[in-house]
Backbone as JSON Lines, residues from 0, in Angstrom:
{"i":0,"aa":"X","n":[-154.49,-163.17,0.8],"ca":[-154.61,-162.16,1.84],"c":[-155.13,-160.87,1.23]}
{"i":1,"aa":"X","n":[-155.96,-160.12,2.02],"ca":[-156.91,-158.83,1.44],"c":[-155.49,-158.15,2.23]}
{"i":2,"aa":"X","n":[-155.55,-156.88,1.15],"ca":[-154.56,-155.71,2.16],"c":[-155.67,-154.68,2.9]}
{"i":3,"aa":"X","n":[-154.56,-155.01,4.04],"ca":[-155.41,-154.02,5.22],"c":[-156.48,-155.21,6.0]}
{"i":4,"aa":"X","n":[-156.02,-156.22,6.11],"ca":[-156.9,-157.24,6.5],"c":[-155.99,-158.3,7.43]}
{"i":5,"aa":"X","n":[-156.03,-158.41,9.04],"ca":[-154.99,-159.61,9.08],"c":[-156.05,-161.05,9.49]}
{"i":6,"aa":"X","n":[-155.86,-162.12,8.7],"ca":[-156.92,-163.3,8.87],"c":[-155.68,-163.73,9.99]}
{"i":7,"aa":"X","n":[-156.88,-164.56,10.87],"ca":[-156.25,-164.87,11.83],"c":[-157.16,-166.51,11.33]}
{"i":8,"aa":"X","n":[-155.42,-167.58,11.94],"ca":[-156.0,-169.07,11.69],"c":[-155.86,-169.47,13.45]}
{"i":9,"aa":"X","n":[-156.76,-170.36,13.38],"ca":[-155.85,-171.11,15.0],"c":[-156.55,-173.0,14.69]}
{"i":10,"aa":"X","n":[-155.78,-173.32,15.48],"ca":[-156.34,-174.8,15.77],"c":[-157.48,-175.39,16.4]}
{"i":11,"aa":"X","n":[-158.3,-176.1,15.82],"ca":[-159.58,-176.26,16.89],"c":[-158.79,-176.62,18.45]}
{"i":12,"aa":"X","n":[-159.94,-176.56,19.35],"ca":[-159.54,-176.32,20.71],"c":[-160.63,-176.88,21.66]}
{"i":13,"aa":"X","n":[-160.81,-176.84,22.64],"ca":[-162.31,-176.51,23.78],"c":[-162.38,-175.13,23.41]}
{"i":14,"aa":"X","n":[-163.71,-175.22,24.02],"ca":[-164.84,-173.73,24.19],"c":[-164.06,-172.38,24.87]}
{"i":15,"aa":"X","n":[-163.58,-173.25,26.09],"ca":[-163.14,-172.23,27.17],"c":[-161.25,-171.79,26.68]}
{"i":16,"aa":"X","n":[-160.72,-172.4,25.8],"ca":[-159.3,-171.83,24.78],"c":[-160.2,-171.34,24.23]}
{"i":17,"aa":"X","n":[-161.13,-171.66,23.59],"ca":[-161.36,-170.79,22.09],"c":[-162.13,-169.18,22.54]}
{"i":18,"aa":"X","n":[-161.94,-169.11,23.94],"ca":[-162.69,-167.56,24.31],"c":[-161.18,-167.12,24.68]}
{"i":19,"aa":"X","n":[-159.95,-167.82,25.3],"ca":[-159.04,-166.99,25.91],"c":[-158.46,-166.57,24.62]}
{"i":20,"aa":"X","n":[-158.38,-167.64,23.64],"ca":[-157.62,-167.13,22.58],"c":[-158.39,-165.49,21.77]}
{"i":21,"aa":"X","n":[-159.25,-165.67,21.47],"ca":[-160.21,-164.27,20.77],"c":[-159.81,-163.21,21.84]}
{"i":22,"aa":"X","n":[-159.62,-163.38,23.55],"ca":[-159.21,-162.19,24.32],"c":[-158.08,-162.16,23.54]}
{"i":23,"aa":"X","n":[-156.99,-163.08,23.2],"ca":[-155.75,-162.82,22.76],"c":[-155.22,-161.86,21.96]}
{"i":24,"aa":"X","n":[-156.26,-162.28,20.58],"ca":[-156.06,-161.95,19.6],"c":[-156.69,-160.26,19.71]}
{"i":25,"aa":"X","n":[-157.77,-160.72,20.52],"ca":[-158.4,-158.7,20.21],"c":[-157.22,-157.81,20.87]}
{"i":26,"aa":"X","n":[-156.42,-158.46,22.32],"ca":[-155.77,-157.64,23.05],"c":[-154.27,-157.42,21.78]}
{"i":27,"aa":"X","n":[-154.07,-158.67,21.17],"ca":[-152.85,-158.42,20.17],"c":[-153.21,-157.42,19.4]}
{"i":28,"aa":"X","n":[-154.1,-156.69,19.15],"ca":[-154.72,-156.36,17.52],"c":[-154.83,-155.15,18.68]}
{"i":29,"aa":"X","n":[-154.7,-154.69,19.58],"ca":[-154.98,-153.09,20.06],"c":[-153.64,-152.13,20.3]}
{"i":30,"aa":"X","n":[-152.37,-153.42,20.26],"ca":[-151.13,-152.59,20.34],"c":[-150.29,-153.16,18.78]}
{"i":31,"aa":"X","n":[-150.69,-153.98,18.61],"ca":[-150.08,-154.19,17.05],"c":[-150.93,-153.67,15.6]}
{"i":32,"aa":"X","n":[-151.6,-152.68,15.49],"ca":[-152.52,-152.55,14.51],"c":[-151.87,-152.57,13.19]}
{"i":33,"aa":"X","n":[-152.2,-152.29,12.24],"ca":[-152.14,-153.0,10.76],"c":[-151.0,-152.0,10.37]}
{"i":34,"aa":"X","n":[-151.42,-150.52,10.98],"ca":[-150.4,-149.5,10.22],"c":[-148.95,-150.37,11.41]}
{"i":35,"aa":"X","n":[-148.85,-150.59,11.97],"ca":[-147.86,-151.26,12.8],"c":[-147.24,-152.61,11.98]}
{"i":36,"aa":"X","n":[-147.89,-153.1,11.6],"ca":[-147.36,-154.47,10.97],"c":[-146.93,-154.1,9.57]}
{"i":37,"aa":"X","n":[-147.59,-152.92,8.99],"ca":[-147.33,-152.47,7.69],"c":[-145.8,-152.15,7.53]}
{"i":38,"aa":"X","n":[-146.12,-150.99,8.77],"ca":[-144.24,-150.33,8.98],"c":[-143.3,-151.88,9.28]}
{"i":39,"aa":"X","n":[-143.61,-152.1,9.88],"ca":[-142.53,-153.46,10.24],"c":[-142.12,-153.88,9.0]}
{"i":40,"aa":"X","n":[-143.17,-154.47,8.06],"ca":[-142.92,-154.93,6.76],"c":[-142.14,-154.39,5.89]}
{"i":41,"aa":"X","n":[-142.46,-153.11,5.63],"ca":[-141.64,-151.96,5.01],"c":[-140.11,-152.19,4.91]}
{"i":42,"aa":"X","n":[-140.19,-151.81,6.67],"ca":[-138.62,-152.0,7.31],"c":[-138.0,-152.75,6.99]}
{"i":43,"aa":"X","n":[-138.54,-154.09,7.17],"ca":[-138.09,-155.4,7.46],"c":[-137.33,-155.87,5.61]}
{"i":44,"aa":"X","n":[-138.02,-155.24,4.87],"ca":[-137.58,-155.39,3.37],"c":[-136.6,-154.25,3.11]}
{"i":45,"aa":"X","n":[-136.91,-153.24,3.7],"ca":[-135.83,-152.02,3.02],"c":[-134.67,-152.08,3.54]}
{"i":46,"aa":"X","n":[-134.0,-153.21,5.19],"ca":[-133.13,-153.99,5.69],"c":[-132.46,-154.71,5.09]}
{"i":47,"aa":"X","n":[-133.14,-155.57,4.32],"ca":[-132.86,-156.87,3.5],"c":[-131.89,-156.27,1.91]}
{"i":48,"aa":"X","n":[-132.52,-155.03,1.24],"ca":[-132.19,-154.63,0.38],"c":[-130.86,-153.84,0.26]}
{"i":49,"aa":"X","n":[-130.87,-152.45,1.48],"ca":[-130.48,-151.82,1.76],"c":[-128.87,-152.22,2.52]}
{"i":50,"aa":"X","n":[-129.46,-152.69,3.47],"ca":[-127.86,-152.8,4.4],"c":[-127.4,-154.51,3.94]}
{"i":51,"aa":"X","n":[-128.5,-155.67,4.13],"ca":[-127.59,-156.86,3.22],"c":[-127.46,-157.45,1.93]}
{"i":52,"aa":"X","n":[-128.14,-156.53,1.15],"ca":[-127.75,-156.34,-0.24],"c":[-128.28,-158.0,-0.88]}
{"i":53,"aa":"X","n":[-129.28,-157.82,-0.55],"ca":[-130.39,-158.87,-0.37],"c":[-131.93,-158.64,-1.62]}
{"i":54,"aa":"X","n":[-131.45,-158.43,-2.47],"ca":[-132.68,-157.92,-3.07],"c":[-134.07,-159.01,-3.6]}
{"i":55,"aa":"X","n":[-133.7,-160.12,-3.68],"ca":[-134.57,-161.55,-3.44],"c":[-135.53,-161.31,-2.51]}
{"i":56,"aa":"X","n":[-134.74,-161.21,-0.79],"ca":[-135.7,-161.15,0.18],"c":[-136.87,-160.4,0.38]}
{"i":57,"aa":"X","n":[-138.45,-161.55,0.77],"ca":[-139.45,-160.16,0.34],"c":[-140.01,-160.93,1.9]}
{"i":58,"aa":"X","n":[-140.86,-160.57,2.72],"ca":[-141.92,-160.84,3.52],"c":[-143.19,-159.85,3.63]}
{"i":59,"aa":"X","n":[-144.14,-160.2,3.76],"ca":[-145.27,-159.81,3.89],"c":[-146.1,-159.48,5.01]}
{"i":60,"aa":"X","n":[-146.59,-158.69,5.01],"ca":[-147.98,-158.8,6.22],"c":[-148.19,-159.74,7.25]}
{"i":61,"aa":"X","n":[-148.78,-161.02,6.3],"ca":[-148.94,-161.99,6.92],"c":[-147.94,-162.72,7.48]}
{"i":62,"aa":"X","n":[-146.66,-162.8,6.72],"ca":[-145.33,-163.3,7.5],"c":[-144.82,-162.63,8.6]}
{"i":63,"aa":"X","n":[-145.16,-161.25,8.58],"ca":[-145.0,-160.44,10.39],"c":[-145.45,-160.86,10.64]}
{"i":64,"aa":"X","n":[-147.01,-161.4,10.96],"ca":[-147.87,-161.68,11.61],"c":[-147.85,-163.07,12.76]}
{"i":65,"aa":"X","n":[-147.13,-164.09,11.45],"ca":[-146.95,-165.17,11.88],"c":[-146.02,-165.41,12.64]}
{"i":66,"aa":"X","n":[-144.61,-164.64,12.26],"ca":[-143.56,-164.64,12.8],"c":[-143.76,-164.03,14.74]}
{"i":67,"aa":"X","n":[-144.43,-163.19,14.55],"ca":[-145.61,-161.9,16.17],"c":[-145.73,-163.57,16.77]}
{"i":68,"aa":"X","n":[-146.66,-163.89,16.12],"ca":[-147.52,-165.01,16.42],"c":[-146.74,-166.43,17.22]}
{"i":69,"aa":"X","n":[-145.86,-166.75,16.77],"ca":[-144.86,-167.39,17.12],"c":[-143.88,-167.02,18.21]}
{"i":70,"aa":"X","n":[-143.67,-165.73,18.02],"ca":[-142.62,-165.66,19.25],"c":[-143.92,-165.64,20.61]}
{"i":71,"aa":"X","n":[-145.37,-164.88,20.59],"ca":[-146.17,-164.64,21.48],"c":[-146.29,-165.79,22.17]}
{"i":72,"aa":"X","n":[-146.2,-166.97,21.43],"ca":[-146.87,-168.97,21.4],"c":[-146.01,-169.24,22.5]}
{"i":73,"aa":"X","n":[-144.52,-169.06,21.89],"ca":[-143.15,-169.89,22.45],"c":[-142.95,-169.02,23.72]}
{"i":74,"aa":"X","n":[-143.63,-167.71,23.94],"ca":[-143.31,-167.07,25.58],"c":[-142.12,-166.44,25.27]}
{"i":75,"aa":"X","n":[-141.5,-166.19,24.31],"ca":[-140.12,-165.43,24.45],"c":[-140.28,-164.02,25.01]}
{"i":76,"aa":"X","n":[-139.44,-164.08,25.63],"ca":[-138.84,-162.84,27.0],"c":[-139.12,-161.53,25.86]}
């Protein structure tokens, strides 16, 4: 992974998914931007360290991303 870069994977598809998905992803990428996923990351480790005394736990960029990505898939409320 480049920093400051989020690669996006998806599954081949039809024509007409593979345009709703790119609306998806551009409309995801206009309220989640990078400084957004950055802070999350931050957080999400200085949590782990800080309050459960967790100093092992690391996630990344791309693991927000996926994790975004997943709850967006499954429809959670």
């Amino acid at each position: 992974m480049v920093p400051g870069v989020i690669e996006i994977h998806q599954i081949d598809s039809d024509d007409d998914e593979d345009e709703d998905s790119k609306v998806g992803i551009r409309d995801f990428l206009l309220f989640w931007t990078l400084e957004i996923i950055s802070d999350i990351t931050e957080q999400t480790n200085l949590y782990a360290r800080r309050d459960k005394n967790d100093h092992s736990f690391m996630v990344t960029e791309e693991d927000i991303c996926q994790f975004l990505g997943l709850i967006l898939i499954s429809g959670y409320p």
